[in-house]
C-alpha positions as CSV (number, residue, x, y, z in Angstrom):
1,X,1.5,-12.4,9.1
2,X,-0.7,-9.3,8.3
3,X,-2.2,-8.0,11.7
4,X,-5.6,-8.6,12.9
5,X,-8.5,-6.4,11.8
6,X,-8.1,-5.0,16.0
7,X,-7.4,-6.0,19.4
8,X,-8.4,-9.7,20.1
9,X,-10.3,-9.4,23.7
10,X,-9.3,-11.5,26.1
11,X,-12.8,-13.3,26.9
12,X,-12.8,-16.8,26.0
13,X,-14.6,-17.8,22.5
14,X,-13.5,-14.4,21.0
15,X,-11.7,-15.4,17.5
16,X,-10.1,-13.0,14.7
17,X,-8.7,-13.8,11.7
18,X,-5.4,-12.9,10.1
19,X,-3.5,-14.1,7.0
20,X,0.0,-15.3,6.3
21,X,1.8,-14.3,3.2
22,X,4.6,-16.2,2.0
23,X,7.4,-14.7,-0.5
24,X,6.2,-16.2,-3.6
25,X,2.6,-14.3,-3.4
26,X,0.3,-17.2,-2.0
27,X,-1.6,-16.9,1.4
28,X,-3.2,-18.4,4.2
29,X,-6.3,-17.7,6.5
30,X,-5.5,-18.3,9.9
31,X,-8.1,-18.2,13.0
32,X,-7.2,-17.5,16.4
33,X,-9.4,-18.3,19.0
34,X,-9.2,-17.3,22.7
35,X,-9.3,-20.8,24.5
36,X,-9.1,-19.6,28.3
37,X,-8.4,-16.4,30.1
38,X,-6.4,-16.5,34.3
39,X,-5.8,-13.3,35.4
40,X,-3.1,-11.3,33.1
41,X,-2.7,-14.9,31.1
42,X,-4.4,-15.3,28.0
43,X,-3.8,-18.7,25.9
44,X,-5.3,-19.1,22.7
45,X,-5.6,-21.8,19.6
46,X,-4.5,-21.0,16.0
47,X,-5.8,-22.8,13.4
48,X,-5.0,-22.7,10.1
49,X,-7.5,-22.8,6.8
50,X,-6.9,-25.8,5.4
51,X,-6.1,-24.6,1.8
52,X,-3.7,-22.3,0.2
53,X,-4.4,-19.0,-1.8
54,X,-2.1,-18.7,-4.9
55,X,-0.3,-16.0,-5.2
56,X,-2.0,-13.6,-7.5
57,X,-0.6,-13.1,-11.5
């Protein structure tokens, strides 16, 4: 997975997006989302773009 564009702060409803690159090229657009914030716990939802990139030629 490439890394986030920067730090994802821990307040809930803050989202950033990253991408995951598999071996042959093609990628995916992943969103995480902060979903609720306890002291020093953060949790968070990762959802994935429904559709692939192909891997470029």
């Amino acid at each position: 997975m490439s890394p986030a564009p920067g730090d994802l702060v821990g307040k809930v409803g803050t989202t950033t997006r990253c991408t995951l690159t598999a071996g042959d090229g093609s990628s995916l657009g992943v969103t995480v989302t902060v979903s609720s914030v306890d002291g020093d716990r953060i949790d968070f939802d990762i959802e994935a773009d429904e559709t692939a990139s192909p891997a470029a030629d």
